[in-house]
C-alpha positions as CSV (number, residue, x, y, z in Angstrom):
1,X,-2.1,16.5,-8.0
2,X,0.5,15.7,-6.1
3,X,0.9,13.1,-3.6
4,X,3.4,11.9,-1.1
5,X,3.6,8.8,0.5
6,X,6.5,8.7,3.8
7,X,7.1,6.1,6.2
8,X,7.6,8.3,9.9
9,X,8.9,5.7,11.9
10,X,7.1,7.2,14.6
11,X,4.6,10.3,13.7
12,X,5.2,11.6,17.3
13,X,9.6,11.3,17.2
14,X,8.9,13.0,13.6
15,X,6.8,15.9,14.9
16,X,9.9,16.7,17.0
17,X,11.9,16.5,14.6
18,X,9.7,19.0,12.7
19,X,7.7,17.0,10.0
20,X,4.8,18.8,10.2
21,X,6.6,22.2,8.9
22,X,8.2,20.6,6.2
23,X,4.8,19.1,5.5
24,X,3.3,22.6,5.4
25,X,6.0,23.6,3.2
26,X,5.3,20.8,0.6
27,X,1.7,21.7,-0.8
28,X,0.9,18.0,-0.7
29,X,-2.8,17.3,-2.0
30,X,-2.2,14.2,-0.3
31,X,-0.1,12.6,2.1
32,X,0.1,9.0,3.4
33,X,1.9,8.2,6.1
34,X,3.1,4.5,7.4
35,X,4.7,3.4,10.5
36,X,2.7,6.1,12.8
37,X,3.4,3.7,16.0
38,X,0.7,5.7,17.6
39,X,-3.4,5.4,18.9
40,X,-5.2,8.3,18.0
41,X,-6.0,8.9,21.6
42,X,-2.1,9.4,21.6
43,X,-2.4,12.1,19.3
44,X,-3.8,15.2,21.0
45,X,-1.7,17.9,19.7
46,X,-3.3,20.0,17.5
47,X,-0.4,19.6,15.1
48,X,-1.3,15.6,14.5
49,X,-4.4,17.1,12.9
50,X,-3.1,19.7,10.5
51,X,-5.1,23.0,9.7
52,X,-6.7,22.8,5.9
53,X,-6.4,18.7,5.7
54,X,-8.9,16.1,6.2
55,X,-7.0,13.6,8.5
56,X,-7.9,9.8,8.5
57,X,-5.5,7.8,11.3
58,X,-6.0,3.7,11.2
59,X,-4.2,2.4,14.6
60,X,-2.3,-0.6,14.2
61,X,-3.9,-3.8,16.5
62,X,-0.6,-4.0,18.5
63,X,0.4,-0.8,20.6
64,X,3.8,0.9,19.1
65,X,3.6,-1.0,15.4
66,X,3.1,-0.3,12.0
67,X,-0.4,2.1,12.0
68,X,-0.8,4.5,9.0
69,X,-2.5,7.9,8.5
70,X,-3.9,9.9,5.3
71,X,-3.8,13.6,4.9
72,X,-5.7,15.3,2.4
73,X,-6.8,18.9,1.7
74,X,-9.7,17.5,-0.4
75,X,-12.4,15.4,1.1
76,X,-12.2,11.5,-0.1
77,X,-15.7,10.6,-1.4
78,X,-15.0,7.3,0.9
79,X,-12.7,6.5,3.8
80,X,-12.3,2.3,4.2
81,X,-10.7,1.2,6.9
82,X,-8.8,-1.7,6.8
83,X,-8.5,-4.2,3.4
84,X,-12.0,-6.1,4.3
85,X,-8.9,-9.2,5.0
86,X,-8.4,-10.1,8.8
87,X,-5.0,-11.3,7.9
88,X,-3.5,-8.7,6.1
89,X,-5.8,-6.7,8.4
């Protein structure tokens, strides 16, 4: 299995910068991202929701901060959101 784990700085500044073709090109079973700095309802682009992966965004609380994603071409038995911790929350 292989798994990557990037930090974007911005999933939207790296989608111009063409992350989601080298994502393509990486056969990734998994990829978690951090640092998306993005809502979901930001994220219309069909590119934000690549073809062949289940796609799991968690927005951060505070607009343009932190926020994290999960692609994976298998479906998780569970998505949690969140560490069940309102501080580290």
């Amino acid at each position: 299995m292989k798994v990557i784990s990037v930090n974007t700085n911005g999933i939207r500044a790296a989608e111009r910068k063409g992350f989601f073709g080298w994502l393509q090109k990486q056969k990734a079973d998994v990829v978690c991202i951090q640092e998306t700095k993005a809502a979901i309802a930001q994220l219309k682009a069909r590119d934000f929701f690549p073809v062949g992966h289940h796609v799991y965004y968690n927005d951060a609380q505070k607009a343009g901060y932190s926020g994290v994603a999960v692609y994976s071409r298998v479906r998780p038995d569970q998505v949690r959101y969140g560490l069940g911790h309102p501080v580290f929350d």
